[in-house]
Phi, psi and omega in degrees: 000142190267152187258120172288160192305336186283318192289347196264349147282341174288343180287318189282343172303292153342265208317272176328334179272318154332260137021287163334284188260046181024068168266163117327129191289312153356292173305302173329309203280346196277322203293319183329299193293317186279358168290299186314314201288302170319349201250315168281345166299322161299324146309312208244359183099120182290359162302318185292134187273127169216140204252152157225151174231133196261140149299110192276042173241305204244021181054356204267132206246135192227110189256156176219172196224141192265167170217110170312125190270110179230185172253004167191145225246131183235336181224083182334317194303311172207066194217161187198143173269140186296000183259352164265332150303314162338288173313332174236015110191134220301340210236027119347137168208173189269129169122008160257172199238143209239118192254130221253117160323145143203157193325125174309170206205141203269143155306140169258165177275001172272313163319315193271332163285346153336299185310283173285018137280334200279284160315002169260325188316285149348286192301289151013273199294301178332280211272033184243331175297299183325313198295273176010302191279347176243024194227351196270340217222010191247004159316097183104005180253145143310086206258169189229129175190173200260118184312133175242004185153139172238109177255121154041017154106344180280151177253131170263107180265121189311136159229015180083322183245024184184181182248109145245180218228101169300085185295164204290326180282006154236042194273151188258123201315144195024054198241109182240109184263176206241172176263159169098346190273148202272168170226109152265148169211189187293112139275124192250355181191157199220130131255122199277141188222178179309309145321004190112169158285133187257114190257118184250139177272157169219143159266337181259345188292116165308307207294339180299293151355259175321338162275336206235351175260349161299311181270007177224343167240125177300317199279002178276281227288323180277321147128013192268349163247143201250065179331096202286318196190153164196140167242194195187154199218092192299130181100339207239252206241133144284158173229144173221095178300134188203167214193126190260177193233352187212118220255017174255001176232130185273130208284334191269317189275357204261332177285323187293340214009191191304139185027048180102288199006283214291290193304318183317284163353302148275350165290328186286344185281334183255026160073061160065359169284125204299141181230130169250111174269135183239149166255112167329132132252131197305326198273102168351292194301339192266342193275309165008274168299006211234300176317307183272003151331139355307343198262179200240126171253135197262324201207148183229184203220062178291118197241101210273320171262020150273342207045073158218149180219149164277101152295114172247144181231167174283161192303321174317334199260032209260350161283304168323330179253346158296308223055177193276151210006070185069002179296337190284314226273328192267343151278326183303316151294324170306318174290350200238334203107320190265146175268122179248141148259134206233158195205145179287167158331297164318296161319290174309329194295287186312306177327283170323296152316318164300327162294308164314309170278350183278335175279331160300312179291335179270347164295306198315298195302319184286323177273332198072045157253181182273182185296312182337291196274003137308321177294318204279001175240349172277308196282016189258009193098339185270135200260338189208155181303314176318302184303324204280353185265349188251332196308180168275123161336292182326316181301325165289317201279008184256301174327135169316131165086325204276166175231203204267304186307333224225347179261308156269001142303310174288318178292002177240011178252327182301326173301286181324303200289332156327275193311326180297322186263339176290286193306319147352265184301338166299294181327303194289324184281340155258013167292306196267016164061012154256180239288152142294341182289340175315314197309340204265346179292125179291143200055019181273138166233179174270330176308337166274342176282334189295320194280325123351300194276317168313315205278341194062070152237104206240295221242133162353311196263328157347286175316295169332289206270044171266157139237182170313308191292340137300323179259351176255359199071165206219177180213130169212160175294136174201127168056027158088000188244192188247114188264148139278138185250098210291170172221173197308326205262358184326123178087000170239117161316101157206136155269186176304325200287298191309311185289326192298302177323319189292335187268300152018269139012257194310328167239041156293297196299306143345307196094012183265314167265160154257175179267139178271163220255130182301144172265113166293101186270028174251307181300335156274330177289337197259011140293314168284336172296322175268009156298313222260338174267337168281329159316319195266355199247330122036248193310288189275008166257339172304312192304000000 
């Protein structure tokens, strides 16, 4: 049978419109057929199930009309009685569908413009699932593509099968493009929306970085240099942490390459922006010192559980490791992770005295000695009347001038003064009513309860519905800087672990969780000894 020209253009339509929008021919021919069915329910009455089907060979369009196999006929349009089904097949029952040829029908131009909203809709979505599906899985990589238009400062790019869109805040500062110009970025994110998939670019995204030195050092690419972080100021200055898997190779000159090359490269790509290269380190304090290069760190500080570190630099340098408005310090904190503070030679000197004499006074007033042996119990190190009253005797009695008799006199005034501010704080924590039963949660005091009862945390379920970051405070980034948030506990040394335990604790007790039961590891080892003896006895009763 010969194919006529109308079916084998339609076929050629298909083929072309596929090809265009990188489609599946499938799709074309399927979106055809549900156009064609819609444009004959208007022919044949929209009540009718009506099918239609294209040949993918031969083009030839074949309509059918579906019928419910029933025993009595309520809707002609699409009900068939089962004994008239029978004649067009004997093994028919009822509730099955029985399907009817029908006559070709010429389009009208209301059918047809119909036909064809439907295929275009159909194609419409087929390639917008395409973009979705091929661009959702392309999220962390670097793409190339052509400026095609600039809206309101957004850059929009060709990428030859979709459109994405460089928005103006992830534009590198005064980085100006033109259409026709090439562009690469980042892609950090694909949504698929109503419009279509929306593929979004970044100039700015650190991680842009880390990808294009990937792609310009072979031993990155190869996995044998690691890329740990890298943070960025887009435009200015950068930091980039690396790190080798090979201990013949330096991670930092293998980035730089011969004479620059390599690091050059990606500066030209990021419009002159300074790039630093770091070498990584497991020990916190050296990837630090490591960060804030160019300046010289004489000495460092660690407070592990906030991640905040103390930097003292010499006076000279201290612009230098700031940077001109803060910068070096503030990437070097993005890179590392840590809230750094940096302080002169001077500045800590001074601290450090201020602290020594703030500690001599307070020995002074709380034990009732004279200065001497306050400076002599500051310089020994003891930080709070609580050490020197809990410490080994021997330890008082080892400072110069002090005996064993002048060692428990002070340890027995520190004591008195304990209890005496402890009785304080009871008075104050039941003026302000709370509860006692607190008392009973491990590690609980009154002063904390006193400070508990100021925030109005009074009763066991009070307590219960705490989290840490109410009683230890929380810290968060805003605007490149670090806020601290105080918390009900501010100034009494607990940590999150500790405070959390407490809250547990408080709501075992409350009745909101249960406790889970301690496992007795003296009932498991001698459970497992009489396992490891029955095992062995086995054997020799077999003998």
């Amino acid at each position: 049978m010969a194919v006529s020209a109308n079916r084998l253009e339609l076929l050629q339509i298909a083929d072309a419109v596929a090809r265009e929008k990188s489609i599946p021919r499938e799709i074309v021919l399927k979106s055809m057929e549900e156009a064609l069915q819609k444009a004959a329910r208007s022919r044949y009455g929209q009540e009718t199930e009506v099918r239609a089907e294209i040949n993918p060979k031969t083009g030839e369009i074949r309509f059918s009309r579906l019928l419910m196999v029933v025993d009595e006929i309520e809707n002609d349009a699409t009900q068939i009685l089962l004994a008239d089904a029978h004649k067009k097949n004997p093994a028919a029952q009822v509730g099955d569908w029985i399907s009817e040829t029908l006559p070709p029908f010429e389009f009208g131009r209301i059918p047809a413009q119909s036909a064809k909203q439907v295929i275009v809709q159909k194609v419409r979505e087929a390639e917008r699932d395409r973009q979705y599906e091929e661009f959702k899985d392309r999220i962390g990589e670097i793409i190339n593509g052509v400026v095609k238009r600039v809206e309101y400062g957004n850059v929009i790019i060709d990428l030859g099968k979709g459109e994405a869109v460089i928005r103006r805040d992830e534009l590198i500062p005064r980085e100006v493009f033109r259409p026709g110009d090439r562009a690469r970025a980042y892609v950090y994110d694909v949504r698929r929306e109503q419009r279509g998939p929306q593929i979004f670019l970044s100039r700015t995204h650190p991680q842009l970085m880390a990808k294009l030195f990937a792609q310009e050092v072979p031993e990155i690419y190869d996995g044998v240099i690691e890329v740990k972080s890298v943070a960025r100021d887009p435009g200015s200055r950068a930091k980039i942490a690396v790190v080798s898997r090979d201990a013949s190779i330096d991670p930092v000159g293998a980035c730089v390459g011969m004479r620059g090359s390599r690091v050059q490269a990606v500066v030209n790509e990021l419009q002159g922006e300074k790039i630093d290269i770091i070498p990584w380190s497991a020990d916190a304090a050296t990837f630090i010192v490591n960060a804030l290069q160019p300046a010289e760190v004489v000495k460092v500080v660690l407070d592990e559980d906030s991640s905040r570190i103390e930097v003292v630099v010499p006076d000279e340098q201290l612009s230098l490791a700031i940077g001109r408005r803060g910068q070096n310090v503030r990437l070097a904190s993005q890179l590392t992770g840590w809230d750094i503070d940096i302080l002169t030679e001077a500045e800590e000197s001074e601290r450090r005295q201020k602290e020594f004499v703030e500690r001599t006074n307070i020995f002074m007033e709380a034990l009732d000695v004279d200065e001497t042996i306050g400076q002599l119990l500051a310089s020994e190190g003891f930080r709070s009347v609580e050490e020197i009253a809990y410490v080994e005797p021997e330890e008082v009695a080892s400072i110069e001038g002090f005996d064993e008799d002048t060692a428990e006199e002070i340890q027995n005034r520190a004591r008195a003064y304990l209890e005496r501010i402890d009785a304080e704080f009871a008075e104050k924590r039941r003026a302000l009513g709370v509860s006692d039963e607190l008392l009973e949660i491990d590690g609980m005091t009154n002063e904390i309860l006193a400070r508990l009862g100021e925030n109005d945390v009074k009763t066991m379920e009070d307590f219960a519905g705490c989290v840490p970051d109410d009683l230890c405070g929380w810290t968060e980034r805003k605007d490149g800087e670090t806020i601290k948030n105080a918390g009900f506990l501010d100034g009494i040394e607990i940590s999150r672990v500790d405070a959390e335990a407490m809250i547990m604790k408080a709501r075992v007790k409350a009745g909101w969780i249960e406790e889970e039961p301690e496992i007795d590891e003296a009932v498991v080892d001698e459970a497992a000894g009489d396992e490891a003896s029955e095992g062995g006895s086995a054997p020799a009763a077999a003998q």
